[in-house]
C-alpha angles and dihedrals in degrees: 000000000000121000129262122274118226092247090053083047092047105050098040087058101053083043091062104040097045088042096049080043098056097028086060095038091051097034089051085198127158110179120103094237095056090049086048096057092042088052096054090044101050083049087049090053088040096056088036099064087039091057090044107044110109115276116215124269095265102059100044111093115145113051094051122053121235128249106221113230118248107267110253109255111246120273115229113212112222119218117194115227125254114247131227122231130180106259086046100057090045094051091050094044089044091056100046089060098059109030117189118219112214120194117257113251132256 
């Protein structure tokens, strides 16, 4: 699970806190048990818009379907050609006429 942002942190306190605040201000209550349950409402709504505030763009994955990135075009590797100088192509010309037969190995 990834961890909370410090806007998600942010909003889910003050949740809490003005919500306990009015809930016990309207309510006017005074017994342990209604503070209790205002107290664990207030938590619930408080979890409940952190966990709903808008994540960035990066992190969402699931709710919004991803457009896949255009596929790189090949690379075509360039080899340079060799060039032919004198002496090599003598060299070549003067062993293709007499080619020399080795034994096989072995």
């Amino acid at each position: 699970m990834p961890r909370p942002t410090a806007a998600q942190l942010a909003y889910g306190s003050c949740t809490v806190i003005f919500s306990t605040l009015a809930m016990l201000l309207l309510s006017q209550t005074s017994s342990g048990l209604g503070i209790a349950v205002i107290t664990l409402s207030a938590l619930a709504l408080g979890l409940l818009v952190a966990v709903t505030v808008p994540l960035p763009k990066r992190v969402r994955s699931g709710s919004v379907a991803a457009v896949p990135a255009p596929a790189p075009a090949p690379v075509q590797e360039r080899v340079p050609a060799q060039r032919e100088t004198a002496s090599v192509s003598a060299s070549v010309s003067s062993a293709s006429v007499s080619a020399v037969r080795e034994p096989a190995g072995p």
